[in-house]
N, C-alpha and C positions, 0 to 999 in steps of 0.2 A: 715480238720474238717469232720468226719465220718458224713453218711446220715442220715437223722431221718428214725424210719419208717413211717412217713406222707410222706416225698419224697419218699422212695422204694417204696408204695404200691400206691401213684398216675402214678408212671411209670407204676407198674403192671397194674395197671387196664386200661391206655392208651395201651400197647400196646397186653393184653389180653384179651380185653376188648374196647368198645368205650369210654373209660373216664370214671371217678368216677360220681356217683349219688347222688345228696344230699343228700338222704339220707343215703351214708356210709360215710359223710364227718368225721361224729364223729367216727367213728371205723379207719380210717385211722392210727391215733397213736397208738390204743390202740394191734394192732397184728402185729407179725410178718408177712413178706413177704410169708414164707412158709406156716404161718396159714391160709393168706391171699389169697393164692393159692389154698388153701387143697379146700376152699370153696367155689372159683370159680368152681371147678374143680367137686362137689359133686353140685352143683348149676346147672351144665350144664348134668348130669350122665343122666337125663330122656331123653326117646326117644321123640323127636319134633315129633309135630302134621304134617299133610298130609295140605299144605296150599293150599286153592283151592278156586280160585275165580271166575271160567269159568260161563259166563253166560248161562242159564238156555237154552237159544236158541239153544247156540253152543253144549249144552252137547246134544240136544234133536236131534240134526241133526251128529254128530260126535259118539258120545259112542253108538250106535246103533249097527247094524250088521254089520259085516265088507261091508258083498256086499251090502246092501242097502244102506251104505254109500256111495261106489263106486258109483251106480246110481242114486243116490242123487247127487253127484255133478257134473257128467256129465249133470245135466241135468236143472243145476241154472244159471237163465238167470245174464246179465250185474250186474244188481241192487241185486242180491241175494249175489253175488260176495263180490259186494261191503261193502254190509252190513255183511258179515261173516268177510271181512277183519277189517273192524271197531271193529264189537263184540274183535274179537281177540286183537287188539291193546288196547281197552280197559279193556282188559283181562290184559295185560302184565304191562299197567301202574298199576293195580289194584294191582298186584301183588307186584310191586314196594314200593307201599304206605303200602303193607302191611305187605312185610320183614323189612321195616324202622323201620315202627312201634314196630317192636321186637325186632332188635338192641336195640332201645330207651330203649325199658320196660323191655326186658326180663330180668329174672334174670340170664339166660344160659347165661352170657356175651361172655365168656371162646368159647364155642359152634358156637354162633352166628359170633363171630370175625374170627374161624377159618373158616365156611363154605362162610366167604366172601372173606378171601384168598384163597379157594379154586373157588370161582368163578370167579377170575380173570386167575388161572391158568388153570380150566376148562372151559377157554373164548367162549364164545356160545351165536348170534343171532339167535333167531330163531322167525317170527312171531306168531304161532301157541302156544296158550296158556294152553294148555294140554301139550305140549310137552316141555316148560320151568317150567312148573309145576311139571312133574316128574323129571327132572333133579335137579331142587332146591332142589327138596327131597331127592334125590340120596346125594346127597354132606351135607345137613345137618346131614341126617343120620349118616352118613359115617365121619363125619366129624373131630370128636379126635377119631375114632375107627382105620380099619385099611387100609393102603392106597393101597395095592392092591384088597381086596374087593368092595373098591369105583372105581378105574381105572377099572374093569371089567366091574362093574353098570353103572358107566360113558359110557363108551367102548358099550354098548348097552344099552344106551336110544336114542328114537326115536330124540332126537335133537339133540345129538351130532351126530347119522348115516346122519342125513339128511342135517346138516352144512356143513360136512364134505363131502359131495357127495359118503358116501356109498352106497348109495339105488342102484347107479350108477355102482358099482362094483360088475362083472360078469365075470366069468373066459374067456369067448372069447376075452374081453373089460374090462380090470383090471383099475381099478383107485387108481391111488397112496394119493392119499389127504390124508384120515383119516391115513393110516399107517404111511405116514413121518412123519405128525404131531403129532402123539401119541410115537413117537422118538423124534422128534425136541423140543415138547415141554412140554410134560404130563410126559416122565421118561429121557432118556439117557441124551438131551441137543444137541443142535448143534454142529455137527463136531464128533459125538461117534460111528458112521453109516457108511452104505456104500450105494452107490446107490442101488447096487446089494439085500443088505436086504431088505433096501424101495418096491423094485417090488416082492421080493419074501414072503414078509409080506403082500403085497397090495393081492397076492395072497392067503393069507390066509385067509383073512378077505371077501372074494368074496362069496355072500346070505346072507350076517348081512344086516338084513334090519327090520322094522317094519310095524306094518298095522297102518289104518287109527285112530285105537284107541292110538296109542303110543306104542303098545306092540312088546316086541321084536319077531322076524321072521327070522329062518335060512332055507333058500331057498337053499335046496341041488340041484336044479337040477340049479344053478347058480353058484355054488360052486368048487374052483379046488382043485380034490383030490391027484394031482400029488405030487412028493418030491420036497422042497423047503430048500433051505440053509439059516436063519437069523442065525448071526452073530457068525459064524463057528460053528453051529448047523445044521444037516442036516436029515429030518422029512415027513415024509406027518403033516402037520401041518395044525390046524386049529386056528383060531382066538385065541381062550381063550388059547392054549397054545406059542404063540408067546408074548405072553401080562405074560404067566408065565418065559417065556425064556429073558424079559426086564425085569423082578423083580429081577433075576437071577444075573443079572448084579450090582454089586458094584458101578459103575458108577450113575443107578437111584436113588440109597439112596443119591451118593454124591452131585448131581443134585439139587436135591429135600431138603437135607440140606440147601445148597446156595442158596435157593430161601428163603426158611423161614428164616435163617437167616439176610437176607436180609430187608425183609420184619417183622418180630419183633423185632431183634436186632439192625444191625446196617448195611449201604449200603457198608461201607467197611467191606469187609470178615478179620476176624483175620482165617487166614488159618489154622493155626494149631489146632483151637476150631471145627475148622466146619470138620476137617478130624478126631477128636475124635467124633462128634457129629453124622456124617454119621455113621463110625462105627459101635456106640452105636445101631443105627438106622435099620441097615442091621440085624447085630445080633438078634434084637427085633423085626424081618419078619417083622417090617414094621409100627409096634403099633407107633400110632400120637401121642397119648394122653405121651407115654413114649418119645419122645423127646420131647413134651412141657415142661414136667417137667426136664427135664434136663437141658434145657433153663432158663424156669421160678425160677427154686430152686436154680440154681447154683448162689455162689457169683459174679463174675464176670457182670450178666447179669447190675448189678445192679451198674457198674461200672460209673463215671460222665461222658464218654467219649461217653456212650449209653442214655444217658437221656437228651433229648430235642436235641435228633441227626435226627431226623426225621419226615419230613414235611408231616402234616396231609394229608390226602388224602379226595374230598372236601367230602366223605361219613361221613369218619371218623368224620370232621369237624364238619359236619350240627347235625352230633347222638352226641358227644359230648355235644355240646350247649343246643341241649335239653336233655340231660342229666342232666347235671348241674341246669337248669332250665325249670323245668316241665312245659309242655304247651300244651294249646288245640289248635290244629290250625282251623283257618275256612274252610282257602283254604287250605287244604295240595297239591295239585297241583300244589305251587306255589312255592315248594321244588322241584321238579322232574325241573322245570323253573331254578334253581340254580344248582341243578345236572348236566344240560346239559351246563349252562354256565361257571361251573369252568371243566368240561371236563371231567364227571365220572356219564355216566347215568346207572344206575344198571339194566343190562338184553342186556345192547346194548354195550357192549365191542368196541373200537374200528380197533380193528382186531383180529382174532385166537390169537395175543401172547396177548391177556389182556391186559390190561392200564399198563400206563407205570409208576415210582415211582419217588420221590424225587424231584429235582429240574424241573422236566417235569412238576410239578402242578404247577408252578409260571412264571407267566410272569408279566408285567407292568397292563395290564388290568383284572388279573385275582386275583392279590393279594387287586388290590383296592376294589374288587367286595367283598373277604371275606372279609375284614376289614368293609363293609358297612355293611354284614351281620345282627349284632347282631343291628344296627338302622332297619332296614328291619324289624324285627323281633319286636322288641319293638314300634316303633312309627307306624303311617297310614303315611308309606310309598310305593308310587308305581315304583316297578323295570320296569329301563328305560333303561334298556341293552338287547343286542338279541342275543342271543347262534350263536355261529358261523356255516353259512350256509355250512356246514361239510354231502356228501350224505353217504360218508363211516360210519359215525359215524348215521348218519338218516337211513340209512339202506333202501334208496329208497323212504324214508317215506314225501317226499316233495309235496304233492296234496295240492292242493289249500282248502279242504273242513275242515282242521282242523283250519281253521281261526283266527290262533296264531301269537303267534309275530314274528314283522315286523320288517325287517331293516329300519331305518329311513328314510324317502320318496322314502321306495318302498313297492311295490306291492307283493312282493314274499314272500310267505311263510315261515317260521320259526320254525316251531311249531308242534310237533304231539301230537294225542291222549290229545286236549281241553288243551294242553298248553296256555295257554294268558297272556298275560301284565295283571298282578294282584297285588291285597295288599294279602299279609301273612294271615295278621287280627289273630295275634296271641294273645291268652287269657293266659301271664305268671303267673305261681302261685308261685308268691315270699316270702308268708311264713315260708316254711320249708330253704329256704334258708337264710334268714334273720334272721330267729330265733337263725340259725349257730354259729351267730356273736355275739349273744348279752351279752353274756360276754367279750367282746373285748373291751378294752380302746377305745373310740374315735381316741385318735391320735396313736393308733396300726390300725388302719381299715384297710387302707389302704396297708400297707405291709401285716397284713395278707391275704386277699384278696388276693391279686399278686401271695402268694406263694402258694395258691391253685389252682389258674387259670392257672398259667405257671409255665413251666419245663425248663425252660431255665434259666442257673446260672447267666445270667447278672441282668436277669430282666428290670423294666421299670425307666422308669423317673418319682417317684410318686409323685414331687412335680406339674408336670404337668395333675399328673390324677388328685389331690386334684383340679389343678386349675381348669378344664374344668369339673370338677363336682360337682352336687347341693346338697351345704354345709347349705341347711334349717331347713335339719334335718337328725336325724340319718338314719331311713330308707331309706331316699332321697339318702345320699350320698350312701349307698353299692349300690343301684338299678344303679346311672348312675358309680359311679366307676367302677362297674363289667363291665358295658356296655363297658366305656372305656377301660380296660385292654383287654378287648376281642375284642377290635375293633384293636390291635396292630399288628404289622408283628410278635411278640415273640410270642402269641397267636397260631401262624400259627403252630409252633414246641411240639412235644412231643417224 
């Protein structure tokens, strides 16, 4: 039995997009996938705003002069310390709450979905809230435009040099960090290299460094100007052109296929799609927005074999939900608390390669936690679970002063930047949702519900949702049915 297009375009928009939004539920049938793309895609075309949350403090002590900066901070005692390290932490969560925010709302779905694949592959802690500021920017920009434009942007902002320990690399004292991994992990892939490139790349990239505003800085008398060989290329070479000489390479389009593929299609590569789709890709210098569409248009994409073959990721997860159902929240901090405990806090990568996909989000205690989600969400309930005491994933951030949740009869911190054991206190606006339905038979509710909420072809056991949901009245039952179908492991997949 052929798809509707209510099933092709709820995949499109899960995986080009964080989920459908009630309010396209009704357009769902009525366009094709390609129409339905044309306008994600013209949806997403305007350039994204400059997000910036930096407290007032920090801009007044930091965006100043470069040297008076400098002597600025030599010269802030313990407590000044401290308090800049705060401002900035709350800088970063600010940040967090505020990309969510536009996942949820924005209409750039298309935009917003790619520059969050892009931030796992451009995986980057950094505390300093200017300098994750202009990187978010870099990659939203950039982000269906062209990928070697962004790898260069990328390639110098002040947070990736300083992740990466270029500030550190000086021809006397070369440091290989940023070039392996701008191989290993931004174009070629593991195993496409040679040692010999890594140092003689490392030395290219020696005085990329930035000042204290975030601005990039090529420090020539830091710089080696000798001849170097990457990858049977032989150059006095500098940074921007070793980073041309990896574009260069057939291998970074094919790379870089297989990871999106990966990541929108399916976690098993059909080989023969993803070496037409590189390709396509290399030919087109590199344009995103033109393998999206290749992706997105082509029939195949839209094959049952790719729909509901892939386990939400808990971002995708929590934007979804409130997707579907619009909501003010009280605490939204209480999300970043759910971010960290299904294992995907946004801006805090859990190493250089980005989070990991698929079956790495589900364990025993992680799948019970979304399935509680959507009660969390709906009733005054308070999360009694504690993000695992993870320092790699904390990033150091374990001081006693953010006075967050606790492991159970203990003392030790949990928590940064005013994470605490909270209620949601979520205010859902279930009319335009409701309203959805209300030409719906009664005893249709329930199925159709399901096949909106999930992409999975088995689906549920509905006589068990009827049971466990309150049959008073009409709008009664869609409020807790919905609850339930989303409270399921099928829920989990898209």
């Amino acid at each position: 039995m052929p798809l509707t297009n209510q099933a092709k375009n709820q995949h499109l928009m899960w995986r080009a997009g964080f989920g459908p939004a009630v309010e396209q539920l009704n357009d769902l049938s009525k366009y094709s996938p390609r129409q339905f793309y044309t306008a994600l895609l013209k949806a997403s075309a305007k350039k994204p705003g400059y997000i910036d949350v930096a407290d007032d403090y920090l801009k007044g002590l930091f965006m100043g002069i470069e040297e008076i900066g400098r002597q600025q901070k030599k010269e802030l005692d313990k407590d000044e310390r401290k308090k800049i390290q705060q401002k900035n932490r709350e800088g970063v969560r600010n940040l967090n709450m505020y990309w969510m925010h536009e996942m949820v709302n924005s209409a750039a779905q298309l935009r917003e979905k790619m520059a969050f694949f892009w931030h796992g592959h451009f995986a980057c802690r950094n505390l300093n809230v200017f300098y994750q500021q202009g990187l978010l920017d870099v990659i939203r920009r950039n982000a269906l435009g062209n990928f070697g434009t962004m790898l260069k942007e990328v390639s110098k902002s002040a947070a990736m040099l300083n992740f990466l320990n270029n500030q550190q690399n000086r021809k006397d004292h070369p440091n290989e960090n940023f070039a392996r991994e701008v191989m290993e992990l931004f174009t070629l892939g593991r195993g496409n290299y040679s040692e010999r490139d890594i140092k003689d790349a490392a030395r290219a990239f020696t005085g990329w460094s930035s000042n204290v505003k975030g601005e990039f800085v090529f420090r020539r008398f830091q710089h080696d100007f000798g001849s170097k060989t990457v990858l049977g290329r032989t150059g006095n070479f500098d940074g921007g052109e070793v980073l041309d000489i990896l574009l260069e390479e057939k291998q970074t389009a094919k790379y870089l296929t297989q990871k999106i593929y990966r990541f929108f299609v399916n976690e098993k590569l059909d080989n023969d799609r993803v070496e037409w789709l590189a390709e396509r890709f290399y030919k087109n210098n590199y344009e995103i927005s033109k393998l999206l569409e290749d992706i997105f248009t082509s029939e195949w994409f839209y094959e049952e074999k790719n729909i509901g073959s892939q386990i939400k990721s808990p971002v995708e997860l929590l934007a979804g939900i409130q997707r579907m159902l619009p909501m003010k929240l009280e605490n939204e901090e209480a999300l970043m608390v759910l971010q960290r405990v299904l294992g995907q806090l946004l801006f805090y990568p859990p190493n250089v390669a980005g989070w990991p996909v698929g079956k790495a989000w589900i364990d025993s205690s992680s799948l019970m936690m979304r399935m509680r989600i959507p009660k969390l969400i709906n009733d005054v309930d308070e999360m009694n679970v504690s993000p695992k005491d993870d320092d790699d994933t904390m990033m150091g951030m374990k001081d006693g002063d953010d006075k967050a949740v606790k492991k159970p009869g203990s003392q030790q911190s949990m928590g940064y930047a005013g994470m605490k054991k909270q209620q949601i206190n979520a205010n859902v606006d279930w009319s335009p949702y409701v309203r959805h339905y209300e030409s719906v038979p009664r005893e249709n509710l329930a199925e159709t519900i399901s096949k909106i909420l999930l992409q999975t072809k088995s689906g549920v056991d509905l006589d068990l949702i009827k049971q466990y949901a309150d049959q008073t009245g009409r709008e009664n039952f869609i409020k807790t049915a919905t609850m339930q179908i989303m409270s399921t492991p099928e829920y989990q997949l898209c």
